[in-house]
N, C-alpha and C positions, 0 to 999 in steps of 0.2 A: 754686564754680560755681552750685550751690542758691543761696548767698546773692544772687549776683546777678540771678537770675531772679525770686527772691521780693521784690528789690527793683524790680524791673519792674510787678510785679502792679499794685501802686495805681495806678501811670500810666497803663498800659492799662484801667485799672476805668473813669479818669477820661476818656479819650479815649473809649472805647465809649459811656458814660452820657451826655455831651457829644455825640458824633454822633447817636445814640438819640434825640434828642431838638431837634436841627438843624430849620430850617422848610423845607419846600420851597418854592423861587422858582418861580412861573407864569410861563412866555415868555410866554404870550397864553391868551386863555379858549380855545382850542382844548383845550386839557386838561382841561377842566371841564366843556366843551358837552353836553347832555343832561338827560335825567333820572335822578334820584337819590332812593333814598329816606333820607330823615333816618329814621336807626332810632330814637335816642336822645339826650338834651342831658344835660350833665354842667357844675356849675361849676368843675371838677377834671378834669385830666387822667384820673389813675387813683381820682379818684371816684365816689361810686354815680351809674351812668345812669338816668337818666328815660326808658322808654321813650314813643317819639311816635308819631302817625300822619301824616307829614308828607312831600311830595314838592315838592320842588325840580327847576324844569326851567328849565336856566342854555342862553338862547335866544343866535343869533347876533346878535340886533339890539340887543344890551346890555340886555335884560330877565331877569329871574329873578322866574319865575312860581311861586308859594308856594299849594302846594293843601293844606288842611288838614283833617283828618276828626275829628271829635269825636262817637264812637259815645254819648257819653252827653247831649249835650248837644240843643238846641233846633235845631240849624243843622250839618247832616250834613256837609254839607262848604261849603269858603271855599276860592277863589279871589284871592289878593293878587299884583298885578304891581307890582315895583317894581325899577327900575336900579340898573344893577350895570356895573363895569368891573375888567377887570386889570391895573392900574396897580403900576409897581416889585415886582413879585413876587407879590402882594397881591391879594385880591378887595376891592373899593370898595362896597361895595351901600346902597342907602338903608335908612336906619330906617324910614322909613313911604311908603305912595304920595303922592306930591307935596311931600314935605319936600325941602327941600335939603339936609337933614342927612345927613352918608354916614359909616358907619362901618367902620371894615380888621377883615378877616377875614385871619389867614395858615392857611396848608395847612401843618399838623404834620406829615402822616402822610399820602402815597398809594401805594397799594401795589396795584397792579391795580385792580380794582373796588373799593377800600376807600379812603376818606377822610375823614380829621380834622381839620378846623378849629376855630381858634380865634379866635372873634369877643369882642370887649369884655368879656362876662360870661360868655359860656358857650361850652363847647366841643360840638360837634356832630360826629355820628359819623351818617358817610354811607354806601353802598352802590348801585355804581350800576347802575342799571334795563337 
């Protein structure tokens, strides 16, 4: 009877570590809408984070307005608007203002006010406002 339980374990290890780690599908930006602070960018999930000072406010008119604070620099804070959709699960957002280029963002991890995305290079770990 032990034998058989202990030959459960791996499979269960493998199915929790597997759903752990599942993306979440967006039905629509309604789950997103607001502001958020970006705490931290990581190029690794369970990498070291970079903390930021960065606020994301995912608008209903398909904008995601990017304010950014740079206490040490020349330019206190930036304002960047650049579109953004949620297409097949996915956030779509551009690279730059006025590029057509867009790159997918999926949602890792939302768990209340908490959310982790993972865009092309870097993973980003949200909290929201």
């Amino acid at each position: 009877m032990i034998n058989r339980y202990l030959g459960m374990l791996p499979v269960a290890a493998i199915f929790f570590a597997l759903s752990a780690n599942a993306d979440v599908a967006l039905k629509d930006n309604s789950e997103i809408l607001g502001k958020w602070q970006v705490t931290a960018e990581s190029p690794k999930l369970d990498g070291e984070k970079k903390k930021v000072i960065v606020e994301w406010d995912f608008r209903n008119d398909g904008v995601l307005m990017s304010k950014a604070t740079d206490v040490g620099g020349r330019t206190l804070e930036m304002n960047i608007p650049v579109q953004y959709r949620v297409e097949d699960g996915v956030i779509k957002k551009q690279v730059a203002p006025g590029r057509e280029k867009f790159e997918t963002c999926k949602v890792v991890e939302k768990n209340g006010s908490e959310m982790i995305l993972k865009c092309p290079f870097l993973y980003y770990f949200l909290t929201k406002l």
